[in-house]
N, C-alpha and C positions, 0 to 999 in steps of 0.2 A: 684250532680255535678260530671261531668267524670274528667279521666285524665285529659285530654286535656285543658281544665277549670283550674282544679287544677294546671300545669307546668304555664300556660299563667299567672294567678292570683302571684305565686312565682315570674318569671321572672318581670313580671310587678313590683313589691313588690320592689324588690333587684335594678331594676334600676331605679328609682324613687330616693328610700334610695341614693344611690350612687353618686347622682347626686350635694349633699353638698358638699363634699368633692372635686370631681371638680369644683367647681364654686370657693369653698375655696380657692383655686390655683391661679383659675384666675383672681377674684379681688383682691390678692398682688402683680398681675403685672400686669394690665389691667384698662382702667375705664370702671366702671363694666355697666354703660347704654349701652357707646356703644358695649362691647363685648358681652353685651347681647344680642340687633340688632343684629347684624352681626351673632350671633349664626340661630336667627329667619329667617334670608333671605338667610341663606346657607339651614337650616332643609327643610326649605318651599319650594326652586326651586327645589331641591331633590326629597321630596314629591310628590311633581304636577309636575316633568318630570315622575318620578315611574307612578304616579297613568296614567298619560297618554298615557305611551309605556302598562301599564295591560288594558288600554280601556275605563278607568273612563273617566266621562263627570261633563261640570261645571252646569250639568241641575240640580240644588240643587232646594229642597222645601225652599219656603219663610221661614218655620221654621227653618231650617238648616240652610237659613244663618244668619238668628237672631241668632242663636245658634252660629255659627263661631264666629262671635261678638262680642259677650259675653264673649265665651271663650277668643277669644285673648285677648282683653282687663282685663278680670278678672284674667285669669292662667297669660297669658306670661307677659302684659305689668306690671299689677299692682302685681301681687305676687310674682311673678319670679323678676321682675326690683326690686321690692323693700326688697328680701330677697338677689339681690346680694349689695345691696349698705349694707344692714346691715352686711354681711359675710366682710366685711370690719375689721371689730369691733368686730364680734360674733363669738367665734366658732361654726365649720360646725354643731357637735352635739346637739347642743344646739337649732341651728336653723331647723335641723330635729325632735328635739322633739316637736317644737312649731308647726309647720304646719303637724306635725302627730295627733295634736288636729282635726284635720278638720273633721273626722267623729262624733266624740262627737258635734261640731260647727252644724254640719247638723241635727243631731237629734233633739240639740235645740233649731235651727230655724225651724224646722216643728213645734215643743211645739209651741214656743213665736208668730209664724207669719202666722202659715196654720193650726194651730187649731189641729194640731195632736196629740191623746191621747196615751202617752208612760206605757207602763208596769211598773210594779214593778221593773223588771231586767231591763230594757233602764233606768229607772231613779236613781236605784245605780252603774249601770254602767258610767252613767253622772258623777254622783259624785266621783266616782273612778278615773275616767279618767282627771277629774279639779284636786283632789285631788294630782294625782301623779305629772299633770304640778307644782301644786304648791308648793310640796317639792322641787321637782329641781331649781323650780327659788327660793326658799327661801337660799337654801343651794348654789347657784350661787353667789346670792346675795352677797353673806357673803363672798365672793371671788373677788368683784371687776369687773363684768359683765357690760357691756356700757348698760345702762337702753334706752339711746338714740335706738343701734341697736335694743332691744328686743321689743321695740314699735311698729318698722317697722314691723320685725317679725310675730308681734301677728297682726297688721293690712294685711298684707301678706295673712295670715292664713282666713282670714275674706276675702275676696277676693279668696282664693282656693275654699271655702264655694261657694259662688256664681256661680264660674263654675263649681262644681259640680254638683250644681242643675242645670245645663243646659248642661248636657251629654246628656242626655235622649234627647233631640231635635235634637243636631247635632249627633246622632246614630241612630233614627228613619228613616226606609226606608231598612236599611242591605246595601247598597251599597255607591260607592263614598266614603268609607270611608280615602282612603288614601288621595285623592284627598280635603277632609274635615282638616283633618292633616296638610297638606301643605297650605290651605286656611288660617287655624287661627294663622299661625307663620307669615305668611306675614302679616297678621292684627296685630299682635304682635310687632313685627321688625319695620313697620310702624308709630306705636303709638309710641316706645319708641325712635327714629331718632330724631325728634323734643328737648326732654330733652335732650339729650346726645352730641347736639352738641351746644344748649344752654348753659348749664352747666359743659361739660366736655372739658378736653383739652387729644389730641393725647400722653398721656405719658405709652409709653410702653417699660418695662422690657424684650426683650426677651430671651427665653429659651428654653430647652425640653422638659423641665416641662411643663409652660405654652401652647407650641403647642400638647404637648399631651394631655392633660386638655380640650383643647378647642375643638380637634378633636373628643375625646368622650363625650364630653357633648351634638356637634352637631349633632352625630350618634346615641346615645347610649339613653341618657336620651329623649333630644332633638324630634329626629326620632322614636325609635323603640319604645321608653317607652309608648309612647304618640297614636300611632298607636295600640301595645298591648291593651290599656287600652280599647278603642271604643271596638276591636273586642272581649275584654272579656265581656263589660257592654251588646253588642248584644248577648252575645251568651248564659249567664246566669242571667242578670237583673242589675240596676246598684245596690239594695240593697244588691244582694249576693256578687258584685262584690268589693262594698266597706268594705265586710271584710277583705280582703287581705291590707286592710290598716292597720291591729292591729300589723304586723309584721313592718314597717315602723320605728316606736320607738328601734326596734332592728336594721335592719341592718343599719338605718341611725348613731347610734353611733357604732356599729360594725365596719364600711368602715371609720369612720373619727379618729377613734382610731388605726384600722391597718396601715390606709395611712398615717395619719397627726400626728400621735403618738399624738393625745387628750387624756391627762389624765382623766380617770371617775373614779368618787368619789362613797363612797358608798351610798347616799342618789341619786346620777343620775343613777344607778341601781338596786334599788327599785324602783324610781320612774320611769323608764320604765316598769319593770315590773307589776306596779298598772297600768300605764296607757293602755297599751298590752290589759290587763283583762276589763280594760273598755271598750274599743273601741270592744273589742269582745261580751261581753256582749250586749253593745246597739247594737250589728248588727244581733246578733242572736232573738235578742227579735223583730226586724222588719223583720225579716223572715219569710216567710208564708207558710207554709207545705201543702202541695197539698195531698189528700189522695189519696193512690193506687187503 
């Protein structure tokens, strides 16, 4: 893995993680469907103007756009929509430790559904990685945590699963990427428009808080995070690529403790720490070493 690998995979890492603690912001003064829409139709015209003035075209393979599809639907509309209605309820940290599950989620869905045979190290790292969720939400527990948001949460988490397994489609080809970017947030935006004026009413809090929150959520996590991510799964595999998820458990409660002043207990850092070791473990065990 070069440099250049390595800073993309960190950056990518850090604003992902980062990305709880805004949201945390903006579903206390926001309804958090539609803020999420509006997030998705500001990232996406952004996007696909970028990708259009660097020369990209909407000539996408049928795979990619199945793949866009997917994506929106599984990342923006259903994981995303349904971890900001739980960040209602949940703390930010709590909700990044759950959807930091998602590499261990992948690994056990190749086991349970694609028939893939894990190592010795992918399968105590599985258990490490359950393990250390389960101390935290045992030791939550015991604190009075909305079992309600933690459901969303973990189904959230199951759903991040699913677009992940469908990077590899909408990254296949090297180009269009930005343009792919800006396609699956409008798909996202889209899908969640319907809910959110259904179910929600125009009640907004304004602030500086909140417009700063929403300005970086739509720039930062939103745009660049999202964009990074493609061009690191093309440039070193999405296996190698979803190592950089093991650090996730760290800055996600790092950024909602510096920002939000989230109390962490001593049982929620160990159990990041257990889970860290897992998620690195199962990804190093599905790495494949090329000889020289």
């Amino acid at each position: 893995m070069d440099i250049r690998a390595l800073m993309m995979g960190l950056a990518f890492a850090f604003m992902w993680s980062s990305a709880f603690a805004s949201a945390r912001i903006i579903v206390q003064s926001a309804p958090p469907l539609m803020a999420l829409s509006l997030r998705f139709l500001i990232s996406g015209l952004i996007g696909i103007a970028i990708a259009r003035a660097l020369g990209q075209t909407w000539q996408l393979t049928t795979a990619q756009w199945r793949a866009i599809f997917v994506f929106g639907l599984s990342q923006n509309a259903l994981y995303l929509g349904l971890n900001f209605i739980a960040m209602q309820t949940v703390e930010a940290s709590l909700a990044a430790i759950i959807a930091s599950s998602m590499p261990l989620l992948v690994a056990f869905a190749g086991w349970a559904f694609a028939g893939e045979r894990l190592r010795p190290l992918a399968v105590a790292g599985l258990a490490a990685g359950f393990g250390g969720v389960a101390l935290i939400m045992g030791a939550r527990m015991g604190g009075g945590v909305d079992l309600y948001g933690v459901a969303l949460c973990v189904a959230g988490a199951i759903a991040l699963t699913v677009a992940t397994l469908s990077v590899r489609g909408a990254s296949a080809g090297g180009g269009n990427l930005l343009m792919i970017v800006g396609l699956q947030m409008l798909v996202g935006s889209a899908l969640l428009a319907g809910p959110a004026l259904a179910l929600e009413t125009f009640d907004v809090v304004w602030s500086w808080q909140l417009g700063a929150a929403f300005s970086y959520t739509v720039l930062i996590p939103g745009l660049a995070a999202t964009w990074v991510w493609f061009l690191l799964v093309g440039r070193i595999g999405a296996v190698r690529a979803a190592t950089f998820h093991f650090l996730n458990p760290f800055f996600g409660v790092a950024v909602a403790a510096l920002l939000l002043g989230e109390r962490l207990g001593p049982y929620d850092v160990i159990g990041v720490a257990i889970i860290m070791a897992g998620i690195l473990a199962v990804q190093r065990s599905r790495v494949v070493v090329k000889p020289i």
